[in-house]
Backbone bond lengths (Angstrom), bond angles and torsions (degrees), N, CA, C in turn:
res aa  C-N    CA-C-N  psi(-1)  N-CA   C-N-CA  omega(-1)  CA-C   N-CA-C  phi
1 X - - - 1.446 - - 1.529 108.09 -
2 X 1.027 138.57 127.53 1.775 152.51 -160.19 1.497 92.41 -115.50
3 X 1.182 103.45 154.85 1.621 131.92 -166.10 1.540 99.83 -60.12
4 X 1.425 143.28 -36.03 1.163 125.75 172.29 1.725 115.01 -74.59
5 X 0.919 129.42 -29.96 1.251 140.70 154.53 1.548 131.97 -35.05
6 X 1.289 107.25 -52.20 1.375 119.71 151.22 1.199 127.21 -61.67
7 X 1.694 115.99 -29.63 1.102 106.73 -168.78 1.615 115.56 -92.64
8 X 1.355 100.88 -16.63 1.500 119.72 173.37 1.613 93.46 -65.53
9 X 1.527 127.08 -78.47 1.112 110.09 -165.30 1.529 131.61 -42.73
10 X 1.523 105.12 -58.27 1.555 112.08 152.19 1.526 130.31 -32.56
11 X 1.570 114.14 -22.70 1.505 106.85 160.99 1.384 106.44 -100.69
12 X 1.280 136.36 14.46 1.523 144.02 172.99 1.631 102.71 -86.57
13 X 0.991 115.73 -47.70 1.442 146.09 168.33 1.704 128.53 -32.97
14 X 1.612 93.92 -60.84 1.151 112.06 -171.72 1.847 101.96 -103.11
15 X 1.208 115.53 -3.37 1.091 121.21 163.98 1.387 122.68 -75.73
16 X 1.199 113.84 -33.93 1.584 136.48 -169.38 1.420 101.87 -88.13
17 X 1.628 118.17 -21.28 1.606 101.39 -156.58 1.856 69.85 -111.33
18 X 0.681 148.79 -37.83 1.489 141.00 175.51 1.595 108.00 -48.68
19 X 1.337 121.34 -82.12 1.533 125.77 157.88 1.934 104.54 -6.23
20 X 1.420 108.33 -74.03 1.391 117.99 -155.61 2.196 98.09 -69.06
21 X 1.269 116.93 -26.55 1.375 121.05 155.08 1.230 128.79 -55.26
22 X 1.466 123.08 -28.13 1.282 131.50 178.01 1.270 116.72 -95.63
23 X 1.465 132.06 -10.37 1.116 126.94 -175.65 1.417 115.41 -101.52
24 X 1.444 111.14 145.63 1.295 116.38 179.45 1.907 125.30 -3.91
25 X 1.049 108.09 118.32 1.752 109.06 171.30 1.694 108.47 -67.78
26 X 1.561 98.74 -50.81 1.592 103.45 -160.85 1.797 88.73 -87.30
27 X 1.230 121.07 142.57 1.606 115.20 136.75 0.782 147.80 -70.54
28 X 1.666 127.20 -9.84 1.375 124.44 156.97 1.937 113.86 -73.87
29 X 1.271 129.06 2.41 1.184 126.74 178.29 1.546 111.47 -70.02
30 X 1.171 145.63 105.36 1.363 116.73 160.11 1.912 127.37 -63.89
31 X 1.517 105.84 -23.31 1.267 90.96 157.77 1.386 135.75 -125.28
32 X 1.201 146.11 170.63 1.200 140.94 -146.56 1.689 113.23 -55.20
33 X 1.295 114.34 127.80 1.670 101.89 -172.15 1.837 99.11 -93.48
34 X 1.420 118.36 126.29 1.228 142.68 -168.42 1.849 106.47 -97.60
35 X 1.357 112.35 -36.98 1.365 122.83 -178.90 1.417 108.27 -12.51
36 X 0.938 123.28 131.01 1.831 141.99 -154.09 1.507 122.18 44.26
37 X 1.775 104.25 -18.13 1.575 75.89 -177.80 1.216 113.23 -82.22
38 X 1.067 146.81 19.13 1.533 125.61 -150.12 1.849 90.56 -155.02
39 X 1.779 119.36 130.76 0.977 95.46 178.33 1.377 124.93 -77.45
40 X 1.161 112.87 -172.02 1.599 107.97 165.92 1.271 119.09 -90.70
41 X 1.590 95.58 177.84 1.978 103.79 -161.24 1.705 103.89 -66.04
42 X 1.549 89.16 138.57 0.943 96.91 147.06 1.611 119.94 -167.21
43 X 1.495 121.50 139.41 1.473 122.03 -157.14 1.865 95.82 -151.69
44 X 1.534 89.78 178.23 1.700 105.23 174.71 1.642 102.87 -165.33
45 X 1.172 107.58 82.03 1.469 117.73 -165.09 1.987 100.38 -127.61
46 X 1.654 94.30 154.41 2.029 98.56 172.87 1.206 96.05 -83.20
47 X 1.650 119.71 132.07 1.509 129.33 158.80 1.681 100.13 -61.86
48 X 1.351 125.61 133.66 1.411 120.49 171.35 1.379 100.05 -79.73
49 X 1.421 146.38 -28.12 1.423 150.78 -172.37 1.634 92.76 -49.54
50 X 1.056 138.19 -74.92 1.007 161.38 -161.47 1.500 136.37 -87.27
51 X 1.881 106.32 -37.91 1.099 119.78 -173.55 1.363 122.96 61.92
52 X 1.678 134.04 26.23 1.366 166.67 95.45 1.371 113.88 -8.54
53 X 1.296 112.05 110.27 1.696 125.17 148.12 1.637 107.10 -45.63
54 X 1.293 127.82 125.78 1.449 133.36 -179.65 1.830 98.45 -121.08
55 X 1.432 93.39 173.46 1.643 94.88 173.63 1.488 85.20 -158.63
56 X 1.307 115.22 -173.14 1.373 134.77 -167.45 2.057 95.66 -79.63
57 X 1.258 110.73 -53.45 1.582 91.35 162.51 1.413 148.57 -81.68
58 X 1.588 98.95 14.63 1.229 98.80 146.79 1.552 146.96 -77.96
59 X 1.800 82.02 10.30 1.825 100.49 -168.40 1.529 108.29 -105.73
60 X 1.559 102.65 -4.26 2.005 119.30 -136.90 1.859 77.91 -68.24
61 X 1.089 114.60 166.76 1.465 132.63 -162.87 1.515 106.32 42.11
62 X 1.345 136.43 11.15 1.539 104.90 165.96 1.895 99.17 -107.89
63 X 1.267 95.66 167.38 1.481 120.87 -175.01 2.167 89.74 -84.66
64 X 0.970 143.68 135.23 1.335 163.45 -167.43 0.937 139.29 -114.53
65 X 1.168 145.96 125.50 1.337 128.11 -167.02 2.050 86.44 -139.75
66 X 1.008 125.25 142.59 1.297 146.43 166.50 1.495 144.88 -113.08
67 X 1.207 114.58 87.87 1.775 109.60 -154.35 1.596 96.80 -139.44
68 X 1.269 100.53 137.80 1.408 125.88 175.41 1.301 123.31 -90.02
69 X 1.426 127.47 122.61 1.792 114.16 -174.79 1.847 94.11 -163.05
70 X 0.910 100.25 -130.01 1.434 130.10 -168.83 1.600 143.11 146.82
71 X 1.358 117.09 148.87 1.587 120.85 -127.09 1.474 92.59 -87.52
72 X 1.742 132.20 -5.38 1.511 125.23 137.61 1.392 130.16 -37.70
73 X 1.161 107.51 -56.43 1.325 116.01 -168.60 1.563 129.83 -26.49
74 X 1.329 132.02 134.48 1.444 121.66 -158.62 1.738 95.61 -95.84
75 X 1.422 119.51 -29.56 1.356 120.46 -161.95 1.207 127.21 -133.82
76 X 1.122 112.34 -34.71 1.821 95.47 -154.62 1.780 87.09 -111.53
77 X 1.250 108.59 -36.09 1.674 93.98 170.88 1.406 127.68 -71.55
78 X 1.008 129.31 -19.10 1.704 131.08 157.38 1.021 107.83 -86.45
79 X 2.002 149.06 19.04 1.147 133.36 -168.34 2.161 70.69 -122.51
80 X 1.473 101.26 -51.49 1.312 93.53 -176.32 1.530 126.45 -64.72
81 X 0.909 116.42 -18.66 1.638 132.63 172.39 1.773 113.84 -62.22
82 X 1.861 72.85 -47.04 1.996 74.80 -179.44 1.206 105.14 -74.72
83 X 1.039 126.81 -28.11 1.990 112.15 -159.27 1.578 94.92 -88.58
84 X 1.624 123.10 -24.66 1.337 113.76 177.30 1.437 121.04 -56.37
85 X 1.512 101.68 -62.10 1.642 110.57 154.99 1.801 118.83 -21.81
86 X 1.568 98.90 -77.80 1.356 104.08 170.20 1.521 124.42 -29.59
87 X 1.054 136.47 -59.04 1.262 144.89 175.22 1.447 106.63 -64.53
88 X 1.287 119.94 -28.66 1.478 107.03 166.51 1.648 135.35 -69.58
89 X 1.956 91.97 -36.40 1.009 90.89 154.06 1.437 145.00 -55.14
90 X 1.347 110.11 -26.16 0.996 123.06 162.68 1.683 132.38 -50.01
91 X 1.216 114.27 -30.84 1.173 136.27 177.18 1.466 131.11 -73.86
92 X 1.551 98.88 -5.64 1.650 102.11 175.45 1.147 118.63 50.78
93 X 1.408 131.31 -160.65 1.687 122.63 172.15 1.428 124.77 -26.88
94 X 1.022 115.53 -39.66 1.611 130.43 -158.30 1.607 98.10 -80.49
95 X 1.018 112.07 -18.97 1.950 109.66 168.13 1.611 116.88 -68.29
96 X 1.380 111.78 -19.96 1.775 111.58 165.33 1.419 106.72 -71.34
97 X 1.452 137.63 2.17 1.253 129.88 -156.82 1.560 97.39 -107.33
98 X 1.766 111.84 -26.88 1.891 113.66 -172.46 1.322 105.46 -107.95
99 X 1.210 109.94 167.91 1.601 124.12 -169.30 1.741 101.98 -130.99
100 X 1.227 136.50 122.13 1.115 139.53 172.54 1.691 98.35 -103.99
101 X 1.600 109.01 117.96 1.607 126.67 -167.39 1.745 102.07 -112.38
102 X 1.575 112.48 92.61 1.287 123.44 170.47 1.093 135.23 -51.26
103 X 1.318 138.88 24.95 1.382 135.07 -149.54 1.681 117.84 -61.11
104 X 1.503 113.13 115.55 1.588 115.33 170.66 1.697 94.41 -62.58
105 X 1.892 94.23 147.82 1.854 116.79 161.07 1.390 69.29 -105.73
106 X 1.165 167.61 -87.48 1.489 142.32 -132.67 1.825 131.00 -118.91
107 X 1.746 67.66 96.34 2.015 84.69 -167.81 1.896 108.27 -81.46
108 X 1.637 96.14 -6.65 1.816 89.47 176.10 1.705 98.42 -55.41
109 X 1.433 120.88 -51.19 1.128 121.99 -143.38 1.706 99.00 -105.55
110 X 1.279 117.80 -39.85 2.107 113.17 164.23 1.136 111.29 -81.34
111 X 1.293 97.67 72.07 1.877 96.39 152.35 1.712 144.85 -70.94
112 X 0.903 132.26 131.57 1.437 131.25 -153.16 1.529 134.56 6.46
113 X 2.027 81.74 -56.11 1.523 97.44 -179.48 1.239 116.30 -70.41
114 X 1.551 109.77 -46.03 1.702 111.16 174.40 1.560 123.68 -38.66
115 X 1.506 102.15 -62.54 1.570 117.32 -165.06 2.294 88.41 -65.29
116 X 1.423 124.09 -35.25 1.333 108.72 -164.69 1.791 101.30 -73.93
117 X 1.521 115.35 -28.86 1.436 128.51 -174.58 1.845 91.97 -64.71
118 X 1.551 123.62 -53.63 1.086 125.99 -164.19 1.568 119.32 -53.71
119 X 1.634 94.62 -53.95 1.848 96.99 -174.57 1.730 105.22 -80.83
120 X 1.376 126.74 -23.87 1.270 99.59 -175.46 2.143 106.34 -70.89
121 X 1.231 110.27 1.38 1.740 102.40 164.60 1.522 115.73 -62.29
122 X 1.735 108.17 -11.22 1.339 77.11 179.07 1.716 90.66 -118.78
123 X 2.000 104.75 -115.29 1.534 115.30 -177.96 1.345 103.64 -55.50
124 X 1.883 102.76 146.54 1.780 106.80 159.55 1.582 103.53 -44.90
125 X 1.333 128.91 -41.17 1.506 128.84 -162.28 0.854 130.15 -87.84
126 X 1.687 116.54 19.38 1.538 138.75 176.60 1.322 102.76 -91.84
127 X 1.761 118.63 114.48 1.188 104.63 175.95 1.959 96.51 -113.17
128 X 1.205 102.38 153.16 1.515 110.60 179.20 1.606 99.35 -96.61
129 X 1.328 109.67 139.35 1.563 109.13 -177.19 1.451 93.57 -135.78
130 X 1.697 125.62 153.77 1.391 150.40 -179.12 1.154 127.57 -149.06
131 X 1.437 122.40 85.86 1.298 119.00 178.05 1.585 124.62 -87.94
132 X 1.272 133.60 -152.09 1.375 121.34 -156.61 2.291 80.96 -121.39
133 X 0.973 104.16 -175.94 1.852 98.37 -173.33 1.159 94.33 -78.30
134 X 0.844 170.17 -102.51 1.832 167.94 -136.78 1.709 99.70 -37.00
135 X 1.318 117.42 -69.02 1.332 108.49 150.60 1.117 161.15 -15.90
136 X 1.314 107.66 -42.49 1.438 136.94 165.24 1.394 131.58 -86.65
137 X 1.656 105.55 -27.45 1.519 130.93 171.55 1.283 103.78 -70.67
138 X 1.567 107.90 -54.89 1.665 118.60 177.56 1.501 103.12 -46.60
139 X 1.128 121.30 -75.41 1.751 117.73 -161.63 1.273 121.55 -71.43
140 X 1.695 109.26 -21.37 1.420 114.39 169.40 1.785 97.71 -75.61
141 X 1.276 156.71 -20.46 1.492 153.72 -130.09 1.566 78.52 -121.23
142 X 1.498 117.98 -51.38 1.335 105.90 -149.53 1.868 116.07 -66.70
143 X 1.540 85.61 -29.78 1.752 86.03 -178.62 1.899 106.14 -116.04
144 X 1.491 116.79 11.79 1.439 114.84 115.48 1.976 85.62 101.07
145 X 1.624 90.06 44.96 2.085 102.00 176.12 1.277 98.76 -136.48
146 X 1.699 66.08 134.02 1.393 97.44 -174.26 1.625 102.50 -67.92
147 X 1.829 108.34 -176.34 1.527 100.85 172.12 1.699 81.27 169.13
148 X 1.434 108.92 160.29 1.710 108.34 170.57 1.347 82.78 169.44
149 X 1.669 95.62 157.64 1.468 131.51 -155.32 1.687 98.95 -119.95
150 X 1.225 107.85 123.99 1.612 101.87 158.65 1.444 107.66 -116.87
151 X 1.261 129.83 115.22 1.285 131.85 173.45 1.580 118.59 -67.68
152 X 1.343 115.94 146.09 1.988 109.19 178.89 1.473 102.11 -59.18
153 X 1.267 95.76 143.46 1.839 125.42 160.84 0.966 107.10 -123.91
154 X 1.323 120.00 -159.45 1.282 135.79 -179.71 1.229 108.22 -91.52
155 X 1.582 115.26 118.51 1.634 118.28 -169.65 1.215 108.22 81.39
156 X 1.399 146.11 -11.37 1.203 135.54 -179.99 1.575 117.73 -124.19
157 X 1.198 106.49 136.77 1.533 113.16 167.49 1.610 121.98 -86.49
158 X 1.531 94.67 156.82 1.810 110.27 -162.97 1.997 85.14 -63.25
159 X 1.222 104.94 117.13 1.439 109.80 161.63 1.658 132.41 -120.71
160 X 0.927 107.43 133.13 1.685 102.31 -163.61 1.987 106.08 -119.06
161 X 1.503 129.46 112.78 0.889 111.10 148.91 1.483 130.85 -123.05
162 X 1.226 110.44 153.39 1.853 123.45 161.65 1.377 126.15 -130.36
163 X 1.250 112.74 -173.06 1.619 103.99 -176.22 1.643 95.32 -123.21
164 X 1.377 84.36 152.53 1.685 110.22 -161.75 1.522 98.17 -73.81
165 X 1.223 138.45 -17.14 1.657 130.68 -178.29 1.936 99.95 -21.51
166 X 1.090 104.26 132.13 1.825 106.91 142.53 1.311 119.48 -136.57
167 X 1.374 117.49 117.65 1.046 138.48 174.27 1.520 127.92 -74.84
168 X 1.497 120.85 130.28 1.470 124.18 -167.82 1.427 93.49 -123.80
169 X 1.488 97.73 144.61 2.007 141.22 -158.93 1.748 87.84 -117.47
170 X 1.544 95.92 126.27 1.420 90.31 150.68 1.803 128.65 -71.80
171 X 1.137 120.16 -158.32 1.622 116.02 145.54 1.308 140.37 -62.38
172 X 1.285 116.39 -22.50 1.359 153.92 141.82 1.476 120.71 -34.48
173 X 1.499 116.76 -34.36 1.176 119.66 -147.10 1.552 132.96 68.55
174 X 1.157 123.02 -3.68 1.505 128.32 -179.44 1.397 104.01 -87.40
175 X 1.419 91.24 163.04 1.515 97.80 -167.09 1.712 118.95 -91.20
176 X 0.830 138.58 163.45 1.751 128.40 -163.07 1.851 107.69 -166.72
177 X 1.070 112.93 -20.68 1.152 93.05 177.64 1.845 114.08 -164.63
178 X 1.344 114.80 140.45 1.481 105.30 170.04 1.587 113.64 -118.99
179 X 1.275 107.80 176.94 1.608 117.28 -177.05 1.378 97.73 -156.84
180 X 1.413 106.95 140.10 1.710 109.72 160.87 1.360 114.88 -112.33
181 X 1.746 111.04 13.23 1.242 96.46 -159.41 1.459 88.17 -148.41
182 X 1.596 137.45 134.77 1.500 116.29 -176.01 1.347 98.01 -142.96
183 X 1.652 114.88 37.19 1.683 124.74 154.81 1.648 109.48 -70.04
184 X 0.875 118.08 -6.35 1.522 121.13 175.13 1.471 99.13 -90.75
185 X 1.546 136.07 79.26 1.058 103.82 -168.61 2.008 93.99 -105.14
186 X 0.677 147.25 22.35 1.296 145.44 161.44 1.486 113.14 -93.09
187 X 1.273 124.29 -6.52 1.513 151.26 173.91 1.259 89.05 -85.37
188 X 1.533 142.53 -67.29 1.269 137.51 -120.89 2.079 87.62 -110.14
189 X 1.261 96.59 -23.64 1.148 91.47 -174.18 1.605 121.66 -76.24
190 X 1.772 97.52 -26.21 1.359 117.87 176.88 1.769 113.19 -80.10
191 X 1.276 108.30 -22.18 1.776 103.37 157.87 1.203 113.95 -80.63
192 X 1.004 99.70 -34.71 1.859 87.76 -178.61 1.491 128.89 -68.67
193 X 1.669 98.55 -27.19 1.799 111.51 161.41 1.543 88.44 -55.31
194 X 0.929 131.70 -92.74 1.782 138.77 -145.12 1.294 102.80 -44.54
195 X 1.380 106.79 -21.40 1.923 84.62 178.29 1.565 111.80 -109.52
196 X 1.187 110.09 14.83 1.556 123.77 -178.51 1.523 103.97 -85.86
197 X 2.075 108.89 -30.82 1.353 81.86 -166.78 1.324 95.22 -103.94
């Protein structure tokens, strides 16, 4: 075996033991359990529901969910919105207990009314939130998503990306769990029971 050989395997290796680090601790989690690494919430953003200054204890006893998008978006934020909902429905009573926290990456263009018109399409418990850019850098930096704006030029269209992670808060506010993916929604619905009770 020659030195590139090794080194391939050795990155086969360290790929696998990285992978197998990131995945769930507990097995009853369907999504990734985060518990200590990640701090807990904390923000100072306008609820568009309301048009209310919020902070992280205005959430204190609900179960959380945290996702970044914007009220452009053709796909994955109205596909993720719906299945969040969905899974709430699922939850019977125990869905007054979580808060799904909308945060726009592009508040030039979702302004209040938009982003408050946007989330009531889906759950009552979708709140749309908008902070000013320092704000947004902060809460997007703190739990470490990406996101960026390309504005139109010439030849180019207004393009916006981020990554789909949503992150779930206990009652506590601490952090407990991530997902990049919330087509599992009978998965997502079944973590969200467990941290309700």
């Amino acid at each position: 075996m020659d030195a590139a050989e090794m080194r391939a395997g050795l990155s086969v290796i360290l790929l696998a033991l990285a992978l197998a680090a990131c995945s769930p601790r507990d097995e009853h989690w369907h999504a990734t359990d985060i518990a200590g690494a990640m701090p807990p919430l904390a923000f100072r953003m306008q609820r568009a529901n309301d048009g209310t200054t919020v902070t992280e204890d205005s959430y204190r006893g609900y179960v959380v969910a945290l996702y970044f998008g914007y009220t452009h978006c053709p796909d994955i934020c109205p596909a993720t919105l719906a299945n969040l909902s969905d899974a709430l429905g699922r939850l019977g009573a125990r869905a007054r207990d979580v808060r799904v926290l909308f945060v726009t990456v592009d508040p030039d263009r979702d302004t209040i009314a938009q982003l408050r018109d946007y989330v009531r399409a889906f759950a009552p418990q979708v709140d749309g939130l908008r902070g000013d850019d320092n704000a947004l850098a902060a809460l997007a930096r703190r739990y470490r998503v990406a996101y960026g704006i390309e504005k139109p030029s010439r030849g180019n269209d207004y393009s916006v990306m981020h990554s789909d992670a949503v992150f779930f808060f206990g009652r506590d506010g601490r952090a407990r769990l991530v997902a990049t993916s919330t087509e599992d929604v009978a998965g997502v619905a079944s973590d969200l029971r467990r941290l309700t009770q």
